[in-house]
N, CA, C and O of each residue as an XYZ file, in Angstrom:
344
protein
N      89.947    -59.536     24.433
C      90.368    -58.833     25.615
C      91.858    -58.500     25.509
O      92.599    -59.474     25.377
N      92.378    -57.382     25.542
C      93.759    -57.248     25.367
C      94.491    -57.230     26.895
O      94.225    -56.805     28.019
N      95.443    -57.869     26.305
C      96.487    -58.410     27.314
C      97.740    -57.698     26.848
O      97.968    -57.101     25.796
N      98.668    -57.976     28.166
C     100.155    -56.900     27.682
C     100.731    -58.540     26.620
O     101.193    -58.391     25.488
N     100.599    -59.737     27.163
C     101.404    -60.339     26.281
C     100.535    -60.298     24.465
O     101.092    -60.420     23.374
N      99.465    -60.144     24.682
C      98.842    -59.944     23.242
C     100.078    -58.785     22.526
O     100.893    -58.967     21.622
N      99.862    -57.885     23.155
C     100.170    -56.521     22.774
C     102.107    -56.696     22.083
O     102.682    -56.425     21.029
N     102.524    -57.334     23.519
C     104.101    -57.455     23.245
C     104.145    -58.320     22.020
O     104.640    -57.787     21.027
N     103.735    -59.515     21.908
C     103.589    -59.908     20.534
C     103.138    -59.623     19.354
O     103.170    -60.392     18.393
N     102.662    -58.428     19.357
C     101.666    -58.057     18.347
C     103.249    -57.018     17.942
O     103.753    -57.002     16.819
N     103.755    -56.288     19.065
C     104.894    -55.045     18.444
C     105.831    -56.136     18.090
O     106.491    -55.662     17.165
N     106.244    -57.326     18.320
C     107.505    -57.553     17.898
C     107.190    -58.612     16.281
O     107.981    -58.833     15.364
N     105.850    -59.047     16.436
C     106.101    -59.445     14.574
C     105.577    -58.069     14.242
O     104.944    -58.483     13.271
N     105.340    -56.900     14.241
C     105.423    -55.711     13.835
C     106.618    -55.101     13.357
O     106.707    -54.412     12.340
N     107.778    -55.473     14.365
C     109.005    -54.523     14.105
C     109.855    -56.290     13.112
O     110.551    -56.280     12.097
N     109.561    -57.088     13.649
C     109.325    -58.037     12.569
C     109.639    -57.908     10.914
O     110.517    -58.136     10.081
N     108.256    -57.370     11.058
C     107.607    -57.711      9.903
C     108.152    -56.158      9.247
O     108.376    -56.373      8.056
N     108.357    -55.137      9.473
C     109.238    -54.104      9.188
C     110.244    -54.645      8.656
O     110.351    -54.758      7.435
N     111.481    -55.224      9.836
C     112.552    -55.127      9.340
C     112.949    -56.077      7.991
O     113.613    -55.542      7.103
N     112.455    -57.757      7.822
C     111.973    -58.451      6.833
C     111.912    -57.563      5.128
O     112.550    -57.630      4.077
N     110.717    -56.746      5.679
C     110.223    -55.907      4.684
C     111.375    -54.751      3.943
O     110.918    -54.059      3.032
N     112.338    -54.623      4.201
C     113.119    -53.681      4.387
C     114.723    -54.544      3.924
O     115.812    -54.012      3.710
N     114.450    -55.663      3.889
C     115.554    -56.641      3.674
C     115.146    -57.437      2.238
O     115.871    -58.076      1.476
N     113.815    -57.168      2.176
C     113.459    -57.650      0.439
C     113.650    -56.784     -0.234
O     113.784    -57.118     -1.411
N     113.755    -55.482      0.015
C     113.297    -54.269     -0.929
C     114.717    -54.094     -1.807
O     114.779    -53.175     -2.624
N     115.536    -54.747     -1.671
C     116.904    -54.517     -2.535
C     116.807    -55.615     -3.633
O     117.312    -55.525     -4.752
N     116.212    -56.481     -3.238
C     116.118    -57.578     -4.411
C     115.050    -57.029     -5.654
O     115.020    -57.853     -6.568
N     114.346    -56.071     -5.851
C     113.276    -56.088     -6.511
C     114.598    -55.238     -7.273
O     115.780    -55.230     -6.929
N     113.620    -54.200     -8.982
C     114.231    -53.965     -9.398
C     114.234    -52.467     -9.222
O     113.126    -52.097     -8.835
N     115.195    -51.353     -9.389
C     115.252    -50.233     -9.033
C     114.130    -48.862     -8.859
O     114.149    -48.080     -7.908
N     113.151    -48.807    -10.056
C     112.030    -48.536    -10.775
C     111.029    -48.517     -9.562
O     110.517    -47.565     -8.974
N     110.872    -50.403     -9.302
C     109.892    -50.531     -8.406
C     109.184    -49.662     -6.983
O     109.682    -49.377     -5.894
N     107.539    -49.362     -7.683
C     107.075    -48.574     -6.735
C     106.200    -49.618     -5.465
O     105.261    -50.400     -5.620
N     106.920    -49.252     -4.292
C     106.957    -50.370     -3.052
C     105.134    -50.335     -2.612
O     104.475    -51.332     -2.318
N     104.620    -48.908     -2.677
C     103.522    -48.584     -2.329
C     103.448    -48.241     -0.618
O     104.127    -47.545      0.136
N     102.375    -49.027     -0.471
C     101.554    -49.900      1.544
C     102.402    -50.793      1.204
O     101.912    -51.891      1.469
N     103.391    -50.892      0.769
C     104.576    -52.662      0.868
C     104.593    -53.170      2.400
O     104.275    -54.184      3.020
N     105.329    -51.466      2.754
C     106.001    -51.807      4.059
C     104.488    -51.872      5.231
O     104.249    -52.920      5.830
N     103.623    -50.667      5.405
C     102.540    -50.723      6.328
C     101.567    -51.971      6.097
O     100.786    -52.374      6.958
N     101.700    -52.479      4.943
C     100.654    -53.948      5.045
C     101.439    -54.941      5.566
O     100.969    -55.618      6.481
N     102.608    -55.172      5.138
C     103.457    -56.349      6.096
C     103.629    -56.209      7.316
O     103.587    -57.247      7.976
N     103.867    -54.978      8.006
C     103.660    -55.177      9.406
C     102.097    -54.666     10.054
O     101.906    -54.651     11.270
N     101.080    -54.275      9.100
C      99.596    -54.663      9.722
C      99.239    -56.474      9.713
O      98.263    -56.934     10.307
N     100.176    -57.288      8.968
C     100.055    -58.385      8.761
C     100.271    -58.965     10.429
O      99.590    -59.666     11.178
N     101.791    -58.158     10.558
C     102.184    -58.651     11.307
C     102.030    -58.640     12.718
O     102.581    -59.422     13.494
N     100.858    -57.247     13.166
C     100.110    -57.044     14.414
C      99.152    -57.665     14.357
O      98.938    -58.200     15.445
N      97.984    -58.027     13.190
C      97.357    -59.316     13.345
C      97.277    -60.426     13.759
O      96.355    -60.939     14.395
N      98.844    -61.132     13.212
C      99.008    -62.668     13.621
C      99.626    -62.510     14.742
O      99.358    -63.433     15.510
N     100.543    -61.523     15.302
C     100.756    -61.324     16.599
C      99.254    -61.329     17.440
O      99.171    -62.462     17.915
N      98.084    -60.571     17.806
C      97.487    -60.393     18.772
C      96.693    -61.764     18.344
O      96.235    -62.380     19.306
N      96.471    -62.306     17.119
C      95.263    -63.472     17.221
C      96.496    -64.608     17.711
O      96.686    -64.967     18.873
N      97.066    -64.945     16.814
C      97.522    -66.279     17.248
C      98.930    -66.269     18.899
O      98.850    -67.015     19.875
N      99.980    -65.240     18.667
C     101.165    -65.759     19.145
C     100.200    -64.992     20.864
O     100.145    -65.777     21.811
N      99.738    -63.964     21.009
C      99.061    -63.798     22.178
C      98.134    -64.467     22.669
O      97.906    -63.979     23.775
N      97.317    -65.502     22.432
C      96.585    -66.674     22.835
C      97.341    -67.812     23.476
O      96.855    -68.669     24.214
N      98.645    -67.696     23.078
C      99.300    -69.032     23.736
C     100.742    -68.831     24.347
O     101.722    -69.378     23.841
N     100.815    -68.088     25.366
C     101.507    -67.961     25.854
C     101.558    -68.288     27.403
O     100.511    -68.361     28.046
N     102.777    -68.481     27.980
C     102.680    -68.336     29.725
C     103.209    -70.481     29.970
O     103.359    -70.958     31.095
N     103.375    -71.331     28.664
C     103.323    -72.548     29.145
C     104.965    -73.171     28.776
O     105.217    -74.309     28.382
N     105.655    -72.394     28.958
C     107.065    -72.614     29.220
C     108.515    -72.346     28.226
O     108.488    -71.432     27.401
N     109.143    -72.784     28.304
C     110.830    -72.495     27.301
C     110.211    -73.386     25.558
O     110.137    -72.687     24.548
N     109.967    -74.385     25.523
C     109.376    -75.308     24.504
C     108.254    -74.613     23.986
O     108.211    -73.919     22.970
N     107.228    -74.907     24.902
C     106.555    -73.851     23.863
C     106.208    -72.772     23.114
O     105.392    -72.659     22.199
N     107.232    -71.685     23.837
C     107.274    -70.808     23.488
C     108.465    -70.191     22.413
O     108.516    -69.020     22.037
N     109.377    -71.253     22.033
C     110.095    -71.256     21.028
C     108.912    -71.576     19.765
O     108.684    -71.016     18.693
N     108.388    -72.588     20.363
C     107.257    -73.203     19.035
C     106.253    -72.330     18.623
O     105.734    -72.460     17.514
N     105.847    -71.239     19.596
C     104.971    -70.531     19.304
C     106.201    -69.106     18.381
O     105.958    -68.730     17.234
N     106.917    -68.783     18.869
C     107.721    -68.110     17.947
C     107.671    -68.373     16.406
O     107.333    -67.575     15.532
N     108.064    -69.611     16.273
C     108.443    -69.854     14.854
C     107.053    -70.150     14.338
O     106.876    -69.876     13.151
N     105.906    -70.721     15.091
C     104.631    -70.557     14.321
C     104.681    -69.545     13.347
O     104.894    -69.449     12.138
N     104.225    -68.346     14.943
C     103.856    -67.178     14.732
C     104.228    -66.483     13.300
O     103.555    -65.934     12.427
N     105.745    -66.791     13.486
C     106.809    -66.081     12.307
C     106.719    -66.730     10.997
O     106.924    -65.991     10.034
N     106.436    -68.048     10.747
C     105.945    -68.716      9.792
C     104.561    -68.218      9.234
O     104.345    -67.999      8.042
N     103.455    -68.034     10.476
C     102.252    -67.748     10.066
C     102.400    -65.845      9.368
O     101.925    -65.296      8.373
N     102.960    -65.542     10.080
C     102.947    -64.038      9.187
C     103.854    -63.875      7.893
O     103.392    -63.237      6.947
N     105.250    -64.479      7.802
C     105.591    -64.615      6.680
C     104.591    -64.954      5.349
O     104.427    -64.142      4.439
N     103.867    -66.470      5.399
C     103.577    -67.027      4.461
C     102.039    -65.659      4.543
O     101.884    -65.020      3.502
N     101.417    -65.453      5.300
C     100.146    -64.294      4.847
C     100.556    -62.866      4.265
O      99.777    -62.115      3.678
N     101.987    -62.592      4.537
C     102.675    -61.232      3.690
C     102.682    -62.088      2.147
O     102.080    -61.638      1.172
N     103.268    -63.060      2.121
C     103.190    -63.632      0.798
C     102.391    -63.426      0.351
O     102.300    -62.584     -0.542
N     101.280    -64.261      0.884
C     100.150    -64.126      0.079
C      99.433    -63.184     -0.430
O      99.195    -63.061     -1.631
N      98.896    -62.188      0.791
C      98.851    -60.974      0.551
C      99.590    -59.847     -0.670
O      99.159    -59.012     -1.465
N     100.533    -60.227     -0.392
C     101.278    -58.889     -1.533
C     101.391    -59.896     -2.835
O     101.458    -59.435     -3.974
N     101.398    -60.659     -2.689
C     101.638    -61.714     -3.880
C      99.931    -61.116     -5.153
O      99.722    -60.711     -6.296
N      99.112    -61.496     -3.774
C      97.525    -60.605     -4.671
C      97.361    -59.652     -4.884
O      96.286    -59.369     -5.412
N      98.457    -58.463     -4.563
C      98.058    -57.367     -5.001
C      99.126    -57.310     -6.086
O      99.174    -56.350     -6.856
């Protein structure tokens, strides 16, 4: 069922997961063709936004720091993985 807080969480590990994406791209080497680099890290990142960080929201200052850094942990380490397999 979509909710606005699903949604708001879903755009901000989106713009997230953009800007991240956009902050690795200098480390690789010049040559390198990026591809879906950037649109799979932040489809990563509207995923773990609407499943996980929009399910748990509304239960105060504490948890919702904790659900932040989940969230941001949980989409980091699945961009890893993800681009790591391709």
């Amino acid at each position: 069922m979509p909710s606005s807080t699903k949604v708001a969480s879903s755009l901000c590990l989106c713009a997230l997961a953009y800007i991240l994406s956009e902050l690795v791209k200098p480390t690789f080497i010049e040559d390198y063709n990026f591809g879906y680099f950037i649109f799979v890290s932040m489809l990563v990142g509207v995923i773990v936004g609407w499943t996980s960080m929009g399910e748990r929201v509304g239960f105060g200052l504490v948890p919702a720091i904790n659900n932040g850094i989940t969230g941001t942990f949980s989409m980091v380490a699945s961009v890893i993985f993800i681009q790591s397999a391709n």
